[in-house]
N, C-alpha and C positions, 0 to 999 in steps of 0.2 A: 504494500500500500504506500502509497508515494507521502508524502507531508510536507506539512510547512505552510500551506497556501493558510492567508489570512482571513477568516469567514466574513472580514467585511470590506474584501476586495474581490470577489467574485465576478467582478465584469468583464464579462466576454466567457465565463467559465463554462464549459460543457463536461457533466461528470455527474457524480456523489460523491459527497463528503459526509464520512463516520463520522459522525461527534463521538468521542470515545473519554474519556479519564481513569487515570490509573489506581483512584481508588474504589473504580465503577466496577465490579464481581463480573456482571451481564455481558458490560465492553470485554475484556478480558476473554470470556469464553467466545465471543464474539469472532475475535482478532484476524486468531490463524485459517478461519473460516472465508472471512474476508480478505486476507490477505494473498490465501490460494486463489480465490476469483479473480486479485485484481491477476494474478501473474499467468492464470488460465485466459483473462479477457482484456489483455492491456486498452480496448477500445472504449471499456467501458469508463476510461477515465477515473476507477476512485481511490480519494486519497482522503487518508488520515486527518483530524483536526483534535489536539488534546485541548479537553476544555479546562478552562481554571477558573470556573468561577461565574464568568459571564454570561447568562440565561436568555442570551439572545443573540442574533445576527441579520445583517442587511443584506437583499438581492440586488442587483445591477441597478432597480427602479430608485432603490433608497427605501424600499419598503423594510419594515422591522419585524422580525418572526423570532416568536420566541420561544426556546429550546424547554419545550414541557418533560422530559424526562429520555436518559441515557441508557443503551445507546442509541442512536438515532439517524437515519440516513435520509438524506438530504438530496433529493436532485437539482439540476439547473439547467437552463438551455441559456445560450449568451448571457449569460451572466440571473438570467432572470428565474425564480422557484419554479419548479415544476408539478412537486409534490414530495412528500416525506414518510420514513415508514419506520415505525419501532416495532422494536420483539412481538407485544402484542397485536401488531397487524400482521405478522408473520405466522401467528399459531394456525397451526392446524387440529382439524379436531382429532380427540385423543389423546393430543399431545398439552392439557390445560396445566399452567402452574409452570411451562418453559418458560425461561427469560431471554433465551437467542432466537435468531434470527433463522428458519428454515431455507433450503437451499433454493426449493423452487418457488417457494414466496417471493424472496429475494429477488431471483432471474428475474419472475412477472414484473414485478416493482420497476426492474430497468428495462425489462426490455421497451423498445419504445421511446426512451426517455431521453436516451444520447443522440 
């Protein structure tokens, strides 16, 4: 997973970005999951962002979204939200009381997005 990008420079960004933190259990399990996607789907553009604190971020427009709970994937097209998706958008049934992120959730989620 690539890093570093600033969540409130995203203009012109095409991707998702993990909101993740290293004292976040759910990110953590999350990680290497993510991290084999990005290196299976280099197109898909997504890169790491550690959060510290700040419960929020701006898309390309200036709009403000704010970071309701981690971890959290985030898309973007030119810089602008696309839509966003946590663990619990990810459950499948059966699977109640997971806190990551399913694999083909996940796909659904991007596919489309980039």
């Amino acid at each position: 997973i690539g890093s570093g990008i600033d969540s409130k420079d995203v203009k012109n960004f095409n991707g998702t970005i993990f909101f993740t933190a290293s004292w976040c259990d759910a990110c953590k399990r999350a990680k290497p999951f993510l991290k084999k996607l990005s290196t299976e789907r280099p197109d898909l553009n997504l890169m790491a962002f550690m959060h510290k604190g700040a419960a929020e971020y701006y898309d390309a427009d200036g709009k403000l979204h704010e970071i309701s709970g981690l971890p959290l994937l985030v898309t973007f097209k030119n810089g602008k939200f696309v839509k966003e998706m946590t663990p619990m958008d990810s459950l499948s049934a059966g699977k109640q009381g997971e806190d990551t992120f399913s694999k083909t959730k996940v796909m659904d989620h991007l596919r489309g997005a980039v």
